[in-house]
N, C-alpha and C positions, 0 to 999 in steps of 0.2 A: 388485872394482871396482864390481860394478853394486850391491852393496848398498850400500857408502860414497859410489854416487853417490846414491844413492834416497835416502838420510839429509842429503846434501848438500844436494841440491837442495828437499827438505822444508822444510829451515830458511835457505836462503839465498833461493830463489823468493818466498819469502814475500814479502819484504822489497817495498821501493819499484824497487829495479834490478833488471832482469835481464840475465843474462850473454847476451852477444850472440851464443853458438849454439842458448841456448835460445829466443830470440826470434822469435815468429811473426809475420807478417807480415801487415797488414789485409786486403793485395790482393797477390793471387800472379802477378806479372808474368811475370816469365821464371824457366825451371826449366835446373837444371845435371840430366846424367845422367853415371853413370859408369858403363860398360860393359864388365864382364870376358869376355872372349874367351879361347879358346887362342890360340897361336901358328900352330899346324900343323893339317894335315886329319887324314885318316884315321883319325877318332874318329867315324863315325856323325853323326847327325841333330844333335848337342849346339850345334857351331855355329849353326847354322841354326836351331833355338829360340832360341838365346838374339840371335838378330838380328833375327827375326820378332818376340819379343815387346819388344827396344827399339823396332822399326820401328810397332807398335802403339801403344806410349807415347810418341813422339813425334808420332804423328798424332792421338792423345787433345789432348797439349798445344796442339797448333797450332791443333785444330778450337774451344777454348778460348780463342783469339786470343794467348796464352803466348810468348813468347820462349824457344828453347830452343839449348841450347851441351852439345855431346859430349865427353867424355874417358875417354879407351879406355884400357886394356889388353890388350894381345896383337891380333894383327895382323887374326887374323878379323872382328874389329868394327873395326879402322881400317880396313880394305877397304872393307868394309860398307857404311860412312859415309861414306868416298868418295867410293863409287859411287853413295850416293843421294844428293849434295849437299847432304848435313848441314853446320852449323856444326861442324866440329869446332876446338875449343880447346886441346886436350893430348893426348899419345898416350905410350904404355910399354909395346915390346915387348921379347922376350928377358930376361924374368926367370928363364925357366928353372923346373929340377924341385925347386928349395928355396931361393926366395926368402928374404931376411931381410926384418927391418920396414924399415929404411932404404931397401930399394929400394922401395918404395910410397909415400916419404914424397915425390916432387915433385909426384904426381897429390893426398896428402894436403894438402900445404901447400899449391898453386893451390882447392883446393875449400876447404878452412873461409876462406882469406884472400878467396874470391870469394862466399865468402857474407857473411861479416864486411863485405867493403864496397859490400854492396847488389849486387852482381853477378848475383847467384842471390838468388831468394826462396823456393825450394828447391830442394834437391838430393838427387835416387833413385840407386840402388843396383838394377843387374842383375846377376845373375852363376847360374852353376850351384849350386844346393842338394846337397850329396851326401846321400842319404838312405841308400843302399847300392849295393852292384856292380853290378845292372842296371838301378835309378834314379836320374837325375839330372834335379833339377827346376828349372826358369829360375825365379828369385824373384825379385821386384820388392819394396825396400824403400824408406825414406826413412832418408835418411841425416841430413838437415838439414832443419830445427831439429832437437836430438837431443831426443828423447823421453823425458822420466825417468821411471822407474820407477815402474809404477802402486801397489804393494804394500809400500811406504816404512814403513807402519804397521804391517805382521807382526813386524819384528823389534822388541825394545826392548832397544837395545844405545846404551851414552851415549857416541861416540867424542869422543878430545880432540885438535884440530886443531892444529898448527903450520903456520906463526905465526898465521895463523887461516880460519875457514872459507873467507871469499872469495877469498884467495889457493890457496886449496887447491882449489878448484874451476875458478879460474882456468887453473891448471898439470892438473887431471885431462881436462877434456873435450875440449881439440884431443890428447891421448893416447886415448881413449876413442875420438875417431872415426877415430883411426890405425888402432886396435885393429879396429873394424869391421871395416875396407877390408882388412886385412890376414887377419883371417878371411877374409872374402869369398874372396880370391883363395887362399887355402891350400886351402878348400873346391871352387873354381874347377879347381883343380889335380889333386885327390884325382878329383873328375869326370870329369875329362879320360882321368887313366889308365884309369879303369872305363870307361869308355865306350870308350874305343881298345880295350881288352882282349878285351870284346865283342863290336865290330866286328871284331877282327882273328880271333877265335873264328868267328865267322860267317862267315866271308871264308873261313877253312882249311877250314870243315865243308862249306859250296860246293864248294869247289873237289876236295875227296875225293869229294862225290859227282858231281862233275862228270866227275872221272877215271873213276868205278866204271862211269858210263853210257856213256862214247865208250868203255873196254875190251869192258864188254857188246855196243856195235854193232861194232865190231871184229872181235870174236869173229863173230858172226850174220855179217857179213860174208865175211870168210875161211872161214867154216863153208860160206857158200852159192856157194862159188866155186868150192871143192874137190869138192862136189857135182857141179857142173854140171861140171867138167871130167871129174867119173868117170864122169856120162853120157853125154858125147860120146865117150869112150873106148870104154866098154863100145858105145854104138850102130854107130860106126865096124867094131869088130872084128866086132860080129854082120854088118853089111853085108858086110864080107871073106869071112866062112864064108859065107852065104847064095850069094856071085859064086863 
């Protein structure tokens, strides 16, 4: 997909029209965010990054003078934004541990249709980065205008469009920014587990040594009591012989 868009957009950009998600705008009014979240806690720090760094880039936007509108996913960033008396616009919890693409498509279809009619003059992308099982990185992207592909000139491949390019590009790019969001959140998900997994690793590893240290005082405890009772024992009976 991304190289038939980079060939796409090569020879149809060109042209006098552009498609109206590639359309940048002179002056950047107000910006759409969408914010992937978990559902649930007891994943560690991951919520909590990825709220801190929405809660950053909308105070970026605002101090910009920007208009700005929230549409979440998972319940930790509609809290979030609740709680700090964001605009928010849309919200999508309970996808669950293997979402399809249809479930991301009311959060998809409200952001290209609000970008398409001037509602947003862009719209970012937060969500967890999975890098591996004990990183997970909050990334901020731009989702809109979509960006085509710098490196259009590497391949030299002549594809033949039906019924023709513009229609072909017409029908690829609101697919293309599904495709994003739908990464996003599959990646969003794979984060979540690793991080829960970790966190609940770390929780267990505490809590054994938490046990090992109240058996230890325990121990010292009971040690120093039977002690003290064998001395009042023993000093008693000496006092008995001595009378």
């Amino acid at each position: 997909m991304w190289d038939v868009m980079g060939e796409l957009t090569y020879r149809v950009v060109g042209g006098t029209q552009v498609h109206p998600l590639l359309a940048h705008r002179p002056e950047v009014r107000s910006v759409g965010l969408v914010l992937i979240t978990p559902d649930r806690g007891l994943c560690g720090a991951l919520p909590s990054n990825l709220n801190r760094t929405a809660a950053r880039f909308l105070l970026e936007q605002q101090q910009q003078g920007r208009r700005t509108a929230v549409l979440t996913i998972g319940k930790k960033g509609r809290d979030f934004m609740v709680r700090a008396g964001q605009n928010l616009v849309a919200e999508t919890i309970g996808l669950g541990d293997a979402p399809a693409l249809v479930d991301i498509l009311p959060i998809a279809t409200n952001t290209i249709r609000g970008f398409s009619e001037g509602e947003f003059d862009e719209v970012y992308l937060i969500y967890a980065q999975f890098v591996n099982t004990l990183v997970q990185r909050p990334i901020r992207k731009r989702l809109l205008p979509v960006e085509p592909p710098g490196d259009f000139g590497t391949t030299k491949v002549d594809y033949t469009y039906e019924p023709d390019r513009e229609s072909v590009l017409d029908a690829l790019l609101p697919r293309f920014v599904e495709v994003q969001l739908y990464q996003a959140v599959l990646e969003s998900i794979a984060s979540e587990h690793s991080a829960r997994m970790v966190a609940m690793r770390n929780a267990n590893d505490n809590a054994k040594e938490l046990v090992r240290d109240l058996t230890l005082f325990y121990n010292k405890t009971r040690q120093a009591v039977i002690t003290k009772e064998i001395s009042e024992i023993a000093a008693g009976a000496t006092a008995l012989a001595q009378g």
